[in-house]
Structures are given as structure tokens and as C-alpha cells.
N, C-alpha and C positions, 0 to 999 in steps of 0.2 A: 200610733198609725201615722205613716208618712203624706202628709199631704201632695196632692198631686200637682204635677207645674206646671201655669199660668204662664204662658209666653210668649213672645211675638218675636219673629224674627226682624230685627232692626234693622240690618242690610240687604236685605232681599229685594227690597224695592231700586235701593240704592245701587244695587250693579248695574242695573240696565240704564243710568246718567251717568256712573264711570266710562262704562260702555260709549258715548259717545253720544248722546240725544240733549246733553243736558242746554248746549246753547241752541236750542229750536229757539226762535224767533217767536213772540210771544202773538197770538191769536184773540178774537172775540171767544169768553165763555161759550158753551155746547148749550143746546136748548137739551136741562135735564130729563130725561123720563119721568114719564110718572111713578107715583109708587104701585108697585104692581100687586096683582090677587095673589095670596098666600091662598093654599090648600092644606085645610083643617085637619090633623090627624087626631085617630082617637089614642092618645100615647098614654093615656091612665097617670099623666105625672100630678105631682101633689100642685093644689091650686097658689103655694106660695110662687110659685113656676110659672104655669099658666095664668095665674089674675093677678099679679103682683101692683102693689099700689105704686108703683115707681111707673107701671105705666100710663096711670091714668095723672099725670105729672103737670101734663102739659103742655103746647108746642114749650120752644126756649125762646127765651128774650134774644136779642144780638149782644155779643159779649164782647166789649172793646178790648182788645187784643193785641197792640200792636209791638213785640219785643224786634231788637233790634238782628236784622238779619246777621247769622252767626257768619265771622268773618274767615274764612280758610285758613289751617294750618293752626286756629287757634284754640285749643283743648277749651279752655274759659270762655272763650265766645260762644263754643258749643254748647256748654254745658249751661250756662248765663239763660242762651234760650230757650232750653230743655225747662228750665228753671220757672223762667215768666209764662210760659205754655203750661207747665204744671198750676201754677195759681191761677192761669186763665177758666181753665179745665174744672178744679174745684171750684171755683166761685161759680160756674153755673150747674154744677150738681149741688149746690147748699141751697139755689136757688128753689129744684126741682122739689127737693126734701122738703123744704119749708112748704112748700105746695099741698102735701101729701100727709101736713102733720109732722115728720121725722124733723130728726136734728142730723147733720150730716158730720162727720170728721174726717178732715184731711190726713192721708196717708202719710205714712212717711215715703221719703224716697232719699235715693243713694244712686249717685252718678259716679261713675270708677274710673280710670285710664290703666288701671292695673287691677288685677286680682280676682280672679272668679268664683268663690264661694262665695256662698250663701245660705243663710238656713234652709233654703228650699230647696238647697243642690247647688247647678254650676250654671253661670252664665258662658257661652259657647260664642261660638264665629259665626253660626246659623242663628240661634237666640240668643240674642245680647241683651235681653230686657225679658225680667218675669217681674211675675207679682206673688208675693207669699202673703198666705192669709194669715199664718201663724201669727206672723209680727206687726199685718199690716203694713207690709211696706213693698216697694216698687223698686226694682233692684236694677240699673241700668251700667252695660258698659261700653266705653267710645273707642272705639280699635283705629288702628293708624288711618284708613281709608272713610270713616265718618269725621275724621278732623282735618283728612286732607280734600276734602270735595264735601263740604256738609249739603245738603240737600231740605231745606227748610218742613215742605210739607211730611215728608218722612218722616223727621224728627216730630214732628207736631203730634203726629197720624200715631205714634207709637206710642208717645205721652199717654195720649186720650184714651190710648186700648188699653195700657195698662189701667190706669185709673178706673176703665168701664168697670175690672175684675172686681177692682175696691167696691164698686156700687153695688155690685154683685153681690159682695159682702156683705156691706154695711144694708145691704136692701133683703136680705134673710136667701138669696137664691143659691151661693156655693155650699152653704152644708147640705142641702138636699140633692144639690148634683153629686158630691162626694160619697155621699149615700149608697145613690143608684149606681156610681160608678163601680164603688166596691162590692155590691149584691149585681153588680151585673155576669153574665155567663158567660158570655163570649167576647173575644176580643173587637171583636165587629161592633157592638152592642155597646162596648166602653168606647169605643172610637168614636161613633156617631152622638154620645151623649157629651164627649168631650168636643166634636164641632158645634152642638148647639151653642155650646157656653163662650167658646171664642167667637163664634160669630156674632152672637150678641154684643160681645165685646167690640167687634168688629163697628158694628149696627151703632153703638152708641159713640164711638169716637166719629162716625159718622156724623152724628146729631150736634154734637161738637163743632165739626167743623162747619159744620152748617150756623151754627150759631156765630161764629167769626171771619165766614167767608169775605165780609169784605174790609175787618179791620186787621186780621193776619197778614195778608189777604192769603185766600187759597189760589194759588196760580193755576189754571188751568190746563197748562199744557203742562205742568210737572202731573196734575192731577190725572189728565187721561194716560201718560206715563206709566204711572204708578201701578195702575187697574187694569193697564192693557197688559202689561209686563206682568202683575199676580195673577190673572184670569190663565194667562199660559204657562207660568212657571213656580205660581205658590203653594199646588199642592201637595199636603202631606197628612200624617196619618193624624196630628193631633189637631189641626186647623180643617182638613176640609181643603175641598177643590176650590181651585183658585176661583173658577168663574162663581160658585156660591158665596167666597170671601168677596169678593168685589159686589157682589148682587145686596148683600146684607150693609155692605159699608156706605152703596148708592142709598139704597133705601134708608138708610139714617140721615144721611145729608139733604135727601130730595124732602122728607116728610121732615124733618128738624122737629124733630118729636119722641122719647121714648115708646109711645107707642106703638110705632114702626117694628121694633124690635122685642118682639116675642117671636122667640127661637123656639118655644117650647109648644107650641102647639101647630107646628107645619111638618108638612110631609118628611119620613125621611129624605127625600129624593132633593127637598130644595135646603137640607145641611149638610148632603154625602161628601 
């Protein structure tokens, strides 16, 4: 059976700082929202889904973090940072695991400038970064336009969501989505069980960044960027509407918690 694919589009956030925003003049932090009331759905899914010990984890520590911002034009500076964000990333999910009992294992990952296979399929111009569970690994590639204007929290922000997939993994929740996915009936049906699972994804590189907002640092005004540009332009059939991707990616950074991110027991209406 073909495992289904795990992806995030890598430059989606990045056209709207090619576009022209990216030297805004930088601002005080936003006073975050809260995290806001989830409405409980009765979705019958299996409780490794709904009670998962990954989320009673615990807030996260602060994760020092600090690689060197990728310098333009430079394929290895890109990828150098992808690199120290990736070990950033794991060291605070081995943290959570240890919390929990588990033992955690880092992913593999594969950063390209050429070549689009992969055991999970293809990386693309729109998804330039999946994650396959077959092999465990995180499959990334840097097209001419992420080396010529690299945009740091982007890269960061895609890191983390791949790697949420792995947690997802290594934390028992994708073979029971895979499950549902392939006993589901309608295409509707498989769509909305595939936005719960990216948002979550979504949700925990959240939690992430919340964990190194001030040693990365997460810049704010790339950050309101990012969320105001996916709220209007990142939706699609296998992620879910933008303004629920950014709703699920706030709520991981504002609560800096796995707990935040149980996608499996809210309405459909707030993963559509």
C-alpha cells in the first residue's frame, strides 16, 4: 500500500517576501491571543488519536537555538540552517518523549538542490518538503528562489512541520490516520482527516517555535507575514484553509505545549 504524502509547501509563505514586504522595518512583538476554546466533536476516532500521551508531555523548556542566519545566494548557508533548526527541533521532541516515558529517534532528512524523487513520490514547486514514514525520513528541496532571498522563519517553520509528521510517527498517531484514510468513503471524509493530521503538524511546529522565540529569534513582522499571506492564500485540499492553518500554528506558539494540538477531537468546521 502506497503511503500517503506528508507535505508542506516550502515556498508559499516565501512569495509574499519575494513580493516585496520582506525589508518592513522591524516592530515591537503583537500582544499574542489567547489560546482559544476548541469545540469537542464526537468523531469515534481511536483514543491513540484523541488521548495521546505525547500530549500530556508538557509545556517545553526554551530551546537555544541560535544558527547562523542563511546568507543569500548561498545553497550551503541554506541548507547549514535547515540543518542546525533540524537538531534544534529534535532536541526538544526527545525532551517531551523522555517526559512521557518514550525514547525518541531522530529522523533522517535529505536536503537536495536537485532531484525530485523520493520513496514517497515527488517533491514539487508547491511542496518542496514531505515526510515519508516508510523510511522515516524528511525529504527537502531548495529551488533557485529559497537560495536566492532565503527567509529564515520559513525555513525554520517547515523544518518543525516536517518533523511534527515524525512525532506523529514515532508517537503511534499516522498508522491510525492511514487507517481511516483508506476505509474512508468519500473524498470529503479523506480530506478533512488529512487537515487534521497537517494541522497538527501545523500546531506542533508551533510549539516549536514558541520554544525558541527568543533564541532563533522568531521575527515578528516576517512572522505576521507568514499567517496573514496563509490565512488568504494557503488553502488547499490536503492542508485545510489557510485561516485554520495559521489558527492551529498560533495556538502551538501561544500555549508552547503539545497539548494545544489535539486536532482529533474538534469540530470539523475548525480543520475544514
Amino acid at each position: 500500500m502506497r503511503t500517503p504524502l506528508i507535505a508542506v509547501g516550502l515556498g508559499l509563505s516565501a512569495v509574499l517576501f519575494i513580493a516585496g514586504t520582506a525589508q518592513a522595518q522591524p516592530q515591537a512583538a503583537p500582544a499574542l491571543a489567547p489560546v482559544a476554546q476548541v469545540q469537542v466533536a464526537q468523531a469515534g476516532f481511536p483514543t491513540v488519536l484523541t488521548k495521546n500521551k505525547i500530549y500530556r508531555s508538557g509545556a517545553v523548556d526554551p530551546v537555544a537555538c541560535s544558527p547562523a542566519e542563511p546568507r543569500a545566494g548561498s545553497a550551503a548557508a541554506v541548507k547549514s540552517y535547515m540543518l542546525k533548526v533540524y537538531r534544534c527541533v529534535n532536541q526538544m521532541w526527545a525532551r517531551q518523549f523522555k517526559a512521557v516515558g518514550w525514547t525518541y529517534r531522530v529522523p533522517k532528512v535529505v536536503i537536495r538542490t536537485s532531484g525530485t524523487k523520493t520513496v514517497c513520490g515527488k517533491l514539487t514547486k508547491t511542496y518542496r518538503a514531505h515526510y515519508c514514514s516508510q523510511n522515516q525520513t524528511i525529504y527537502a528541496i531548495l529551488l533557485s528562489d529559497d537560495v536566492k532571498e532565503p527567509f529564515p522563519l520559513v525555513l525554520a517553520k517547515t523544518m518543525a512541520h516536517e518533523i511534527g509528521h515524525h512525532v506523529q510517527q514515532r508517537a503511534g498517531i499516522l498508522m491510525p490516520y492511514y487507517n481511516l484514510s483508506w476505509k474512508a468513503r468519500t473524498r470529503t471524509a479523506k480530506n478533512l482527516l488529512s487537515h487534521r493530521v497537517e494541522q497538527q503538524a501545523e500546531c506542533f511546529a508551533g510549539v516549536f517555535l514558541s520554544a525558541v522565540q527568543d533564541s532563533l529569534p522568531v521575527d515578528f513582522v516576517e512572522w505576521d507575514h507568514i499567517n496573514t499571506w496563509a490565512a488568504e492564500h494557503a488553502s488547499d485540499t490536503l492542508h485545510g484553509k489557510g485561516r485554520n492553518q495559521v489558527f492551529w500554528l498560533e495556538r502551538g506558539f501561544d500555549a508552547g505545549s503539545p497539548a494545544a494540538c489535539n486536532t482529533w477531537v474538534v469540530s470539523n468546521a475548525r480543520v475544514a
